[in-house]
N, C-alpha and C positions, 0 to 999 in steps of 0.2 A: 478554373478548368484543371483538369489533370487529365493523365494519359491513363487507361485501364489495360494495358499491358505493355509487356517491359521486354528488353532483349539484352541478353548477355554480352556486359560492355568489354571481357576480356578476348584476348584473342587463345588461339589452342598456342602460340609461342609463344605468350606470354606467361600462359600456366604453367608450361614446362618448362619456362624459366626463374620463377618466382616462388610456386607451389608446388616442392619437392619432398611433402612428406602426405599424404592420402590421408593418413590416421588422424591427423591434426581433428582438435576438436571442431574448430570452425569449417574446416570441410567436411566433417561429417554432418555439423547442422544446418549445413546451406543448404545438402542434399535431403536432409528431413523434413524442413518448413516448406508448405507447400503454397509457393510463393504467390501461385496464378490466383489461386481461390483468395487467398487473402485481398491481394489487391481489386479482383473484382468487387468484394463486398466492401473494402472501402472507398470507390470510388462514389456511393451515394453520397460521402459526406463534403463532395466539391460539385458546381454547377457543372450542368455539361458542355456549357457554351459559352458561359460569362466568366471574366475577368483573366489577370495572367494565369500563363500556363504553372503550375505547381511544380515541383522538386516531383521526381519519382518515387513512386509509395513505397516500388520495392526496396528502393535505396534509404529511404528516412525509415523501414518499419526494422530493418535491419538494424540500424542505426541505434534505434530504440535499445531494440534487445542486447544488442552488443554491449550498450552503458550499463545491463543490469549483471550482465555474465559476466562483466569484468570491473563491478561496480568501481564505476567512473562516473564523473560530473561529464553535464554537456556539452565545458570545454575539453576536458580532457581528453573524452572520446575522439573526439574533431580530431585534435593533438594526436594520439596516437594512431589513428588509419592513417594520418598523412605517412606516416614512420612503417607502417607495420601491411607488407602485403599481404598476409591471410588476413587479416581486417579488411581489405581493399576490397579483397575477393570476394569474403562474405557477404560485405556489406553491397557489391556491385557500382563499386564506386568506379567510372571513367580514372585511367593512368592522366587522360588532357589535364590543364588545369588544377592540378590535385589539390596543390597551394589555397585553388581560394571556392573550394568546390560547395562550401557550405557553411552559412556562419550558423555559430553554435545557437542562438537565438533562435533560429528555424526550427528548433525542435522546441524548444518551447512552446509557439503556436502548433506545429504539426499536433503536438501532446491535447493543447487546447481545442484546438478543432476536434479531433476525432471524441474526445472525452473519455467517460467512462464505460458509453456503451460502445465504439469503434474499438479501445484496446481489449475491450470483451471477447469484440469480434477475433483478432486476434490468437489471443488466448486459447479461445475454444477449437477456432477450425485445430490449431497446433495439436490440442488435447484428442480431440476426433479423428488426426489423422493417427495417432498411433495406438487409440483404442480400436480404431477398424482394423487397423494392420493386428491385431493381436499380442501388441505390446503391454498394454497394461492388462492384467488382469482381474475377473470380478468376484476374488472371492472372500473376501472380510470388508468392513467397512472398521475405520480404525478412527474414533470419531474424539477430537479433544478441544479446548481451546485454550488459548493466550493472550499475549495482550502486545499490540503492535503501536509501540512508543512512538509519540509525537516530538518531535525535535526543539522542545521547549526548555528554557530554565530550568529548575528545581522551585517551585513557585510556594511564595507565602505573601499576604494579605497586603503588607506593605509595599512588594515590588509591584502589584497591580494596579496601586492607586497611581506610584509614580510612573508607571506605564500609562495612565491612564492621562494623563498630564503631558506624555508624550505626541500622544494621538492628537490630542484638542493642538497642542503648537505645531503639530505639521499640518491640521487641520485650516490653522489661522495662516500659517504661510501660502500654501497652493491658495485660501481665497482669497489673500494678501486683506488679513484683516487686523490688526492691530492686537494685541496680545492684554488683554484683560487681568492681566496678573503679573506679582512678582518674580520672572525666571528664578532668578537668584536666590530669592528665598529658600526655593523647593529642593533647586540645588545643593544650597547648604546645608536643605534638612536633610536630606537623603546622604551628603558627605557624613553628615555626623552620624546618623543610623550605621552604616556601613562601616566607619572605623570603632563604633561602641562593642565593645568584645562581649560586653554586659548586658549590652543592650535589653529591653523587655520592649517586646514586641508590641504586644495590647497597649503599652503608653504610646511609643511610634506611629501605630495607628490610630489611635484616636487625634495624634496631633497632624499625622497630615490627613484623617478625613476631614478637621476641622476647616485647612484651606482647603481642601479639595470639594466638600460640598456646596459654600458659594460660588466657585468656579464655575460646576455644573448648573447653576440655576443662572447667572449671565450667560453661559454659552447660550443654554434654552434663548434666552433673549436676545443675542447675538443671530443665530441661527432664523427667529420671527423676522429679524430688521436686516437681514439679508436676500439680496433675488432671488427668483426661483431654482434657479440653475445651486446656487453653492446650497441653499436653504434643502434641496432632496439630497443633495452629497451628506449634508448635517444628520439628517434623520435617524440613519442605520448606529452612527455611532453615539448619536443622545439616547436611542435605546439600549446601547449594550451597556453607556455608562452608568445609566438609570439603574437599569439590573447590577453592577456593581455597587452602585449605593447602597441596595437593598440588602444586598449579602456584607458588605460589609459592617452595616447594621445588626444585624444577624449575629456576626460575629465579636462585635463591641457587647452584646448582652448576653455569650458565653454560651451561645450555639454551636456544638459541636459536630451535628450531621447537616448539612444544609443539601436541600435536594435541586440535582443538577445544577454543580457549584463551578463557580468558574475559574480555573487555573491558567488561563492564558487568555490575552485579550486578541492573540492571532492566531490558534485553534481552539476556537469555541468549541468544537464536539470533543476536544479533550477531555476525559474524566481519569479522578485518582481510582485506580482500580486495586484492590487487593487478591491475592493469588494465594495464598497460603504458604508463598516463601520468606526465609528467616532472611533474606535480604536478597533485595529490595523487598521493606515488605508492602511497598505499594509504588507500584508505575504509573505512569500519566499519558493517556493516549485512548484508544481504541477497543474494543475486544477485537479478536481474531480466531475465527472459528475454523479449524481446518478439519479436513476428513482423508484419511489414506487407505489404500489399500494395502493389502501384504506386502508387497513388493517395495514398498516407500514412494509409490506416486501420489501426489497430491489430488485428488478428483474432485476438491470444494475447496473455497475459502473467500471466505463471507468476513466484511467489518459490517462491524454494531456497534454505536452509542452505548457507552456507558457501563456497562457490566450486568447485564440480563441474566439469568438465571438458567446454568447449563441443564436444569431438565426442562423447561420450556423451550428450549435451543433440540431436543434431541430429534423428536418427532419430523418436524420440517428441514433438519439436517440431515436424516436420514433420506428422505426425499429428494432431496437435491442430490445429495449420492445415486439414489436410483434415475433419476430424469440426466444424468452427464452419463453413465454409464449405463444406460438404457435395459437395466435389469439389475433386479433383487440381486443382491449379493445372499450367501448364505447364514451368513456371523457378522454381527454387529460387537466391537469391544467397545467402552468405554470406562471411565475412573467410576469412584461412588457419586463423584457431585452430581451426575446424572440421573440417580438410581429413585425411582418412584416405580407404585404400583402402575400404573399408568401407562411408566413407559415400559414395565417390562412383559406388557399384554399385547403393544402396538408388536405386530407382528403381520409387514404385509406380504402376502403371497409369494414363499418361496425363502424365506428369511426364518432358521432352522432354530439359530442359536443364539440368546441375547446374551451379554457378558456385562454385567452392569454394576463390576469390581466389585463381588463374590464369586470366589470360588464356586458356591451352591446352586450358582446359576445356568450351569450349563453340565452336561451329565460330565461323569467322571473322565469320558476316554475324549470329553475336549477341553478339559479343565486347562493342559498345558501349552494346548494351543493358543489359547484365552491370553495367557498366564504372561507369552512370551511376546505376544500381539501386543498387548497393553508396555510392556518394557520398552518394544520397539519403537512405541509410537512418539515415548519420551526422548527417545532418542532422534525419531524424523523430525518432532518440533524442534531441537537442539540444532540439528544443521539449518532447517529454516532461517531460526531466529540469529544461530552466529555463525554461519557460511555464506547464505542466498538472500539478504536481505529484509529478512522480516522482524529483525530484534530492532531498528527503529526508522519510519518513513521520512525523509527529507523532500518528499511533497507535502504542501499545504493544505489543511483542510481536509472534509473528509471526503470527496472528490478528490482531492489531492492522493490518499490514504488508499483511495481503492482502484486509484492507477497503479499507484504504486502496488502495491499487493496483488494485482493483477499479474503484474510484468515481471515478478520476481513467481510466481506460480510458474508462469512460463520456462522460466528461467532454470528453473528447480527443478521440473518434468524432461528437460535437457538435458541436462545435468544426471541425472537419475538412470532415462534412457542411455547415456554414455557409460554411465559404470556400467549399466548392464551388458550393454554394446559388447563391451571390451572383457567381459568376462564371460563372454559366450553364451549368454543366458538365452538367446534368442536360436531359431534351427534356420533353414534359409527362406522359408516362404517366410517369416517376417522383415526378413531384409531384404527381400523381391519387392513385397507390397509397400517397403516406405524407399524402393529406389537403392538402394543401397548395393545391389546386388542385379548381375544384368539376365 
């Protein structure tokens, strides 16, 4: 059960004791997020009558955000509101109690329960309250993409197998089944890989695919002459190390592009992706499709598997722009990787100017608008990636990837709205309609 609204657990003397500066970013955002709507539409994601009562949405969804604004781990956050009264506030944390008001693990499942489509929720209403207000504006779409790193190694052929050896012995421990092989051995193979400064890798591989391949054919068999209960736990990872097998085969016979290859044996939808930069010249993670408008808001951001091809990415990214901001913008920019006949014809109703990195694309009196839109936009991914957290996810998976990247959009449109805040960008009917102003 949960409760579907909330009451201001501060008193007005404790404000006026505690929170002594208005401007503070936290009190400007507590007054933006609009708390009620949120909470309503996440209470579908608890019964309305069974089991204990839940933590307060508006306290954990807070909570949330707070970890991405001041990228903090789950404890830390916790740590810091105990410490820190505009955290308190924000967050609506009760002064009772404060010490032991929440352990940090409860966001983990709060994260888990709502999933991908509750921090959507989220998200969106946050993005719709300050495009009604007339904050973000709809006139360019600034359309690029990146690539949103997975919190892996630096992975090569031979840390997989030994990973993969990993898995099988925590495997045999939780079913408390006997270990079919030499610990020690692999051990010492892998000691001596690691201090061989010389090493060649293609020998290394081949010598631990060599244990590693009977390994996998007695697990199979281990796996048959086990109950039912360990024998389904078995399944998921005889097929990921089967598919290892496979590639590494592949790669023993001097396969160089292997399709949908695997770099990590704990984010599968990781891929090596290349960008066309002189270093790194290939990351390992995600694509990350993002879309702005002039102003630097973020109005899309989409992960995809693998590295798809940004002119089949432009069309239905373009769309998604128009369906969050519920009308045609006028100007579309993007790089040349987008640039086909195709898409520079897709032109739907109301969308004047495609910019599809030529100058020749748009008449002359908007070339530099084009010009300076496309600069910009190198520059929005640039805060994304190394200010608001999109240069690498520390959730797992790709459900993991598109919380994450959900909650740092949020985070960044806050953010954004704040510069803008405070540099007067806005006149006062937008700071009447997001409350700001009485």
């Amino acid at each position: 059960m949960i409760a579907t609204t909330f009451e201001e657990v501060h008193s007005e003397e404790w404000v006026a004791t505690y929170i002594s500066d208005p401007t503070n970013e936290l009190v400007i955002f507590r007054l933006i997020i609009p708390w009620a709507e949120i909470i309503k539409h996440l209470g579908v994601f608890y019964h309305s009558s069974k089991g204990a009562m839940g933590k307060s949405i508006r306290m954990m969804t807070a909570i949330l955000l707070l970890s991405r604004l001041r990228s903090l781990s789950d404890r830390k956050v916790i740590a810091f509101i105990k410490e820190n009264p505009y955290m308190q506030y924000f967050c609506n944390v009760p002064p009772e109690n404060l010490h032991t008001f929440l352990h940090p693990s409860s966001l983990c499942v709060f994260r888990s329960r709502l999933g991908v489509k509750g921090i959507d929720i989220i998200e969106s209403i946050g993005f719709q309250q300050l495009r009604k207000a007339g904050a973000i504006e709809n006139d360019a779409a600034l359309i690029d993409s990146s690539v949103l790193e997975n919190n892996i190694i630096y992975p090569n052929d031979v840390r997989l197998i030994f990973s993969a050896f990993k898995k099988m012995n925590l495997w045999a421990k939780n079913s408390e089944v006997p270990l079919w092989w030499k610990q020690q051995e692999i051990k010492k193979l892998w000691r001596e890989y690691s201090m061989d400064k010389k090493a060649s890798r293609r020998l290394y591989l081949i010598r631990f695919y060599l244990l590693f391949s009977p390994v996998l054919e007695q697990f199979k068999k281990q796996a048959q002459e086990s109950d039912i209960l360990v024998r389904a736990q078995a399944e998921y990872l005889i097929g990921l190390l089967s598919l290892l097998e496979e590639q590494t085969l592949e790669k023993m016979k001097g396969t160089i592009h292997i399709e949908n290859r695997l770099v990590s044996l704990d984010e599968l939808d990781a891929r090596p992706i290349k960008k066309g930069k002189a270093f790194p010249n290939c990351e390992f993670g995600t694509t990350n499709e993002m879309i702005f408008n002039r102003q630097g808001f973020m109005v899309t951001n989409e992960i995809l598997i693998g590295h798809p091809s940004d002119k089949t990415l432009y069309q239905s990214s373009l769309d998604l722009y128009i369906d969050r901001m519920k009308a045609v913008p006028e100007t579309s920019v993007t790089d040349g990787n987008y640039r086909s006949a195709k898409n520079l014809k897709y032109r739907p109703d109301g969308l004047r100017y495609v910019f599809l990195g030529r100058s020749t694309d748009v008449p002359e009196s908007k070339r530099e608008f084009c010009q300076k839109a496309r600069s910009a936009t190198e520059g929005f991914i640039a805060v994304a990636k190394n200010i608001r957290g999109f240069k690498k996810s520390l959730y797992r998976r790709l459900k993991g990837d598109k919380i994450w990247a959900t909650l740092c959009q949020m985070t960044y449109n806050l953010k954004k709205f704040l510069q803008l805040y405070r540099e007067e960008a806005y006149d006062e009917s937008v700071l009447i309609k997001l409350g700001l102003l009485d």
